[in-house]
C-alpha positions in Angstrom: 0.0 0.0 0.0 1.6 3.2 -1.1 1.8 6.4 1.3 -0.5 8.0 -1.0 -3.2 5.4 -0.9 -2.3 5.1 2.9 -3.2 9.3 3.2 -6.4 8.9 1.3 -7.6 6.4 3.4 -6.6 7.9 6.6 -8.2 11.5 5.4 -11.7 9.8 4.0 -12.4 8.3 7.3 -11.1 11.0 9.4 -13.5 13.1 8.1 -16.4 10.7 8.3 -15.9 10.3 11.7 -15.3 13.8 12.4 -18.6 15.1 10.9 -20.8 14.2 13.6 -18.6 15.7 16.5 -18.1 18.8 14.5 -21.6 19.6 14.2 -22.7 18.3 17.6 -19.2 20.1 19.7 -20.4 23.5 17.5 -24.1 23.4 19.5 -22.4 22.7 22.5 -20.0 26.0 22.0 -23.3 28.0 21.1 -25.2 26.5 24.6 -22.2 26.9 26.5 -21.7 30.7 24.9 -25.3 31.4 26.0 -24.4 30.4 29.4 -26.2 26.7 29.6 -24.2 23.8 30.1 -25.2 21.0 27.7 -24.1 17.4 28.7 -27.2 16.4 27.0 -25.6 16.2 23.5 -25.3 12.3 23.8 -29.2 12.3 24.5 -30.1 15.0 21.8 -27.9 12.9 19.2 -29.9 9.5 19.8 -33.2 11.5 19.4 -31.8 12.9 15.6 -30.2 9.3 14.7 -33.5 7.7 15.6 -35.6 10.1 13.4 -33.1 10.4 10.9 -33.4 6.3 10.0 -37.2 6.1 10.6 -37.6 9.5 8.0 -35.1 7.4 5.6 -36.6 4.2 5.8 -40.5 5.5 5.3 -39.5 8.1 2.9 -36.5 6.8 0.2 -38.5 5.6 -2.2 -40.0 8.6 -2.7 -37.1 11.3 -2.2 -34.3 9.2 -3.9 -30.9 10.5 -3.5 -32.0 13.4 -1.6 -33.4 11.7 1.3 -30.2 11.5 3.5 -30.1 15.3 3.3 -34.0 15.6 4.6 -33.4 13.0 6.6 -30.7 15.4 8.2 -33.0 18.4 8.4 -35.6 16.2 10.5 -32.8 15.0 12.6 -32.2 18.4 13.5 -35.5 19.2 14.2 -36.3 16.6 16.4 -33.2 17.5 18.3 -34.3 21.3 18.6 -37.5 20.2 20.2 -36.3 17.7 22.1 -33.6 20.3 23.7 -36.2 22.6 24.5 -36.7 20.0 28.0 -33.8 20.7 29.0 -34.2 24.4 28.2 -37.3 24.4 30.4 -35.3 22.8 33.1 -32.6 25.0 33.2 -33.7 28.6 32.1 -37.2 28.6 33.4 -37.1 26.1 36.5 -33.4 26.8 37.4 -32.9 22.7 37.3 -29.1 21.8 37.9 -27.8 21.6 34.5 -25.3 18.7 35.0 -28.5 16.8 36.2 -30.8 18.1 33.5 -28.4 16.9 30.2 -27.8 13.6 32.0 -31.8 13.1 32.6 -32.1 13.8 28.4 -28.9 10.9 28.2 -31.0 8.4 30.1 -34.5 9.7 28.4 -33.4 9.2 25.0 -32.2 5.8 24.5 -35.1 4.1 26.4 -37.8 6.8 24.4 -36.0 5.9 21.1 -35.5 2.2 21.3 -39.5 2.0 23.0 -40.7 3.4 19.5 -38.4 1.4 17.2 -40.1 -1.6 19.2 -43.7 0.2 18.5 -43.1 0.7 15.2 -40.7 -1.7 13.8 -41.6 -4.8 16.5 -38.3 -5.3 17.5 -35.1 -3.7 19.1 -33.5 -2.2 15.8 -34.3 -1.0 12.4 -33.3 -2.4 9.0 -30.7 -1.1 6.9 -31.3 2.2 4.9 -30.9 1.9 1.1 -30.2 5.8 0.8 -27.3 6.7 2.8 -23.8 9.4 2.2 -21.9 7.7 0.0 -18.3 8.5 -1.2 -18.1 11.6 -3.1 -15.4 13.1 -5.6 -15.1 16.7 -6.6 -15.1 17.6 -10.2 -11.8 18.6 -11.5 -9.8 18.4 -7.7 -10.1 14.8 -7.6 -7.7 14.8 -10.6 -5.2 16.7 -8.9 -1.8 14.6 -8.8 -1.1 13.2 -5.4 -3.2 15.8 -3.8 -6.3 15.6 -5.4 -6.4 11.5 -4.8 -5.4 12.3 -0.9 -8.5 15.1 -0.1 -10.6 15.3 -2.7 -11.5 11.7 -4.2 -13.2 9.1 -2.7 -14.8 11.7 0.8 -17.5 13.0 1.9 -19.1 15.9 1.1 -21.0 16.6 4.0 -18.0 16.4 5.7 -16.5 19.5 3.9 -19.8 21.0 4.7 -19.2 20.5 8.0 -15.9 22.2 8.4 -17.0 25.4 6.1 -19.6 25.7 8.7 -16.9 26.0 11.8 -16.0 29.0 9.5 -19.6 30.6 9.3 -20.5 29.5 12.9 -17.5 31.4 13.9 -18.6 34.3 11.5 -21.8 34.0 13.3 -20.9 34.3 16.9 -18.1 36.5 17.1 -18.9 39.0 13.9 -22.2 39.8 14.4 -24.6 41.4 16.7 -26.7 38.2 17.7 -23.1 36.5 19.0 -22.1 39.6 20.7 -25.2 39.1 22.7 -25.6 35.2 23.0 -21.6 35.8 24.2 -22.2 38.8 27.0 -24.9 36.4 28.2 -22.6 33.7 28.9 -20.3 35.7 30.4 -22.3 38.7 32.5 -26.2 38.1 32.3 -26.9 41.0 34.5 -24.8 43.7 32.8 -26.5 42.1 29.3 -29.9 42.9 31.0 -29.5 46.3 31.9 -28.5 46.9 28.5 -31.7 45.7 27.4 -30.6 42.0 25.8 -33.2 39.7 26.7 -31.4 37.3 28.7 -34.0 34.6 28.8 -34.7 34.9 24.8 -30.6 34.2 24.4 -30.4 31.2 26.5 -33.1 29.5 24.5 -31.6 30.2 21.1 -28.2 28.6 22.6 -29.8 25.5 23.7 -31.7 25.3 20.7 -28.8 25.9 18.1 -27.3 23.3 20.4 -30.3 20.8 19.9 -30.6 21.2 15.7 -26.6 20.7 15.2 -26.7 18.0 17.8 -29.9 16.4 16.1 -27.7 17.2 12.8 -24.6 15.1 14.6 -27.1 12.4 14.9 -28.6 11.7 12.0 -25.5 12.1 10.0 -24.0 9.4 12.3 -27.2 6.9 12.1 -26.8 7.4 7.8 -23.2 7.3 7.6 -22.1 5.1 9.9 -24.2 2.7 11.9 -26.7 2.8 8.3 -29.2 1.7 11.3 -30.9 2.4 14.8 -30.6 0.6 17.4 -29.7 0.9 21.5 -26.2 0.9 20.8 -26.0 3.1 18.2 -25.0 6.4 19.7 -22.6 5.2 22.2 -20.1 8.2 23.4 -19.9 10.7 20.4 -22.1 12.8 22.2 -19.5 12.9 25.1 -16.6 13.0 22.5 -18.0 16.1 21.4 -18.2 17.6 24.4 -14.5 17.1 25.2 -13.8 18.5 22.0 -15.7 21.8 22.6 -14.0 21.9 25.7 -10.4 21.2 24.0 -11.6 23.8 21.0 -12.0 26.6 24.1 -15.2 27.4 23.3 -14.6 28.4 19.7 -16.2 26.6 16.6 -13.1 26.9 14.4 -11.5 24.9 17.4 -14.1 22.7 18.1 -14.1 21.4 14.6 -10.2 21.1 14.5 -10.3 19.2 18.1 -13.4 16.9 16.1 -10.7 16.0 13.6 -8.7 14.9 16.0 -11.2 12.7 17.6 -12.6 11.4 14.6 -8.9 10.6 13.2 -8.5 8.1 16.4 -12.0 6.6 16.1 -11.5 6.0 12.4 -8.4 4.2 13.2 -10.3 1.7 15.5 -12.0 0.8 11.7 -8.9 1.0 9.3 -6.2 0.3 12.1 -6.2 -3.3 10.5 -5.7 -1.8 6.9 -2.5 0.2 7.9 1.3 -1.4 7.9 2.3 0.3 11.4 -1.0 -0.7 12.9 -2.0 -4.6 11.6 -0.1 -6.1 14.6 -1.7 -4.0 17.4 -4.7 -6.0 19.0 -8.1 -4.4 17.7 -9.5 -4.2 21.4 -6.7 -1.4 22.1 -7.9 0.4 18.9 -11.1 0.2 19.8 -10.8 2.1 23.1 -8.4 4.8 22.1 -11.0 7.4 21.3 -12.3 7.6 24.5 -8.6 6.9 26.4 -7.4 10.2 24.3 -10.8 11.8 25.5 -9.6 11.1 29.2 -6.1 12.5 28.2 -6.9 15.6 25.9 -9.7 16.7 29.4 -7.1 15.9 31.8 -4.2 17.9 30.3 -6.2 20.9 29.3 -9.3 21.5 30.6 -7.8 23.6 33.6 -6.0 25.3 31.1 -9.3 26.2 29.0 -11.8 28.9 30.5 -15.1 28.8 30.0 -17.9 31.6 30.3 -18.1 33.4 33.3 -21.8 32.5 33.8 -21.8 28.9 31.8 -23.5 26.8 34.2 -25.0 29.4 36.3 -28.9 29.8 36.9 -29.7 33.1 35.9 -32.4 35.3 38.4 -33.8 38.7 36.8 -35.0 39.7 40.1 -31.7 39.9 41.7 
C-alpha cells in the first residue's frame, strides 16, 4: 500500500468520523456561549439518529438521492425540540444543568428504542438503502497526489461541516446576535441592563445546540451505523463535548479538536488496513478514542476557561 493510498484512506475516514462531532461540539460552543451547560448532546444525538433512519426508511422511495439530506434536516429538528426540555429545566425552572443533560442521556435511548419496538416490532431498524456515500469533486479529484489524498473518494457533507466552523465562527463573534448570545454567557446582568433579553438568548443557545446535535445524529445513524438501534450512539455525544471543551469554546476549534477525535475513532476501523497498525490488538484500537478523550480533558481542561456565567442559573430579580 503506497503512502498516497495510505493518506487517502486515513483522510476519508477521518472526516467521516469527524462530521458528527463537528456539528454536535459547534451546538455545544453556542449553549455553552449562551451560558447553559449541555451534557445532553449524547441524548439529543440519539433523538436525531433515531428520526433520521425512521424519515429514511418511510421516505427513500419517494425522495431518492435526496433523502439523507432531509433526513438530516428532521434530525435536527427533532433535536431542537427535544432540547427545549432541558431548556425548560434549566432557564425557566433553574434545574441543575449537569442533572438536567444527564436526565435527556437516560431519556433518550429508552424513548428511542421503545418506538423502534412500537413501530418496527423489535429492538432495531433495518438497513437504509439511501445513505452518504463517497463523493469526488469535479476537476480536484484529478489533482496529482493531492487531489487522490482530499478530494477523491470523501465526503461531502464532511467538507460542509468544516466550512460551517468557518460561518459559525462568522456567526458568533462578527455579528450582533453572537455579541449578545456571548455577553450572556459571560455577564447576564450587565447584558440585562443593556436591554438584551437574557431569557430569549439562553433558548436560542440551547436550541442551536439541539438542531446541530440532532444534525450530529442523523449524520452518524446514515453514515455510519446505516441503522438504529440501543447501541447506536454510544459516546460521540460525550466525544464532542471534550472536543468543545479542548476547542475553548470556539467553533473553528471545536471542529479542528473533532478532527482529531474522529482521526483516532476512524483508526479503531482501518487500524487493521495500515502497515504500522496490523499487529496492534483491535481491542486497544477500539478504546483509544475515548482513552485520548480522558487524556486531551485531563491535560487541558484547567488550562481552558469557559464563560463566566456557563452553568449558572440566571435570576432577573436579583
Amino acid at each position: 500500500m503506497s503512502v498516497t493510498t495510505i493518506l487517502a484512506l486515513l483522510m476519508s475516514s477521518m472526516l467521516i468520523y469527524a462530521t458528527p462531532l463537528i456539528f454536535t461540539s459547534i451546538g455545544g460552543t453556542f449553549s455553552e456561549r449562551a451560558g447553559v451547560v449541555n451534557v445532553g448532546l449524547e441524548g439529543i444525538m440519539v433523538m436525531g439518529a433515531f428520526s433520521a433512519i425512521v424519515f429514511n426508511l418511510e421516505f427513500a422511495e419517494t425522495f431518492g438521492q435526496a433523502t439523507p439530506w432531509i433526513s438530516v434536516l428532521v434530525g435536527g429538528i427533532v433535536g431542537l425540540i427535544f432540547s427545549l426540555i432541558h431548556a425548560v429545566a434549566t432557564i425557566n425552572f433553574r434545574a441543575d444543568h449537569i442533572v438536567s443533560g444527564t436526565v435527556l442521556n437516560l431519556l433518550a435511548p429508552s424513548l428511542a428504542v421503545f418506538l423502534v419496538k412500537a413501530f418496527y416490532g423489535k429492538g432495531q431498524t433495518d438497513n437504509i438503502q439511501q445513505s452518504f456515500g463517497k463523493f469526488d469533486f469535479p476537476l480536484l479529484s484529478h489533482i496529482p497526489i493531492i487531489g487522490k489524498i482530499f478530494f477523491s473518494n470523501t465526503t461531502l457533507i464532511g467538507y460542509l461541516a468544516v466550512a460551517f466552523s468557518f460561518l459559525a465562527w462568522f456567526i458568533l463573534y462578527k455579528t450582533r446576535f453572537g455579541l449578545q448570545l456571548r455577553s450572556v454567557g459571560e455577564h447576564p446582568q450587565a447584558a440585562d441592563t443593556l436591554g438584551i433579553k437574557v431569557y430569549h438568548l439562553k433558548y436560542y443557545g440551547v436550541m442551536i445546540s439541539g438542531f446541530l446535535g440532532g444534525i450530529g445524529g442523523a449524520i452518524y445513524a446514515q453514515s455510519i451505523s446505516v441503522n438504529f438501534a440501543a447501541t447506536t450512539i454510544l459516546g460521540p455525544g460525550f466525544i464532542s463535548l471534550a472536543a468543545m471543551i479542548f476547542g475553548k469554546w470556539n467553533p473553528v476549534g471545536a471542529m479542528l479538536s473533532s478532527l482529531f477525535f474522529g482521526l483516532s475513532q476512524s483508526l479503531a476501523v482501518i487500524g487493521s488496513q495500515l502497515p504500522l497498525l496490523q499487529d496492534i490488538p483491535a481491542v486497544y484500537l477500539q478504546i483509544a478514542p475515548y482513552v485520548f478523550t480522558i487524556i486531551v480533558l485531563s491535560a487541558f481542561f484547567g488550562q481552558a476557561v469557559a464563560p463566566k456565567a456557563d452553568g449558572i442559573n440566571y435570576i432577573k430579580s436579583k
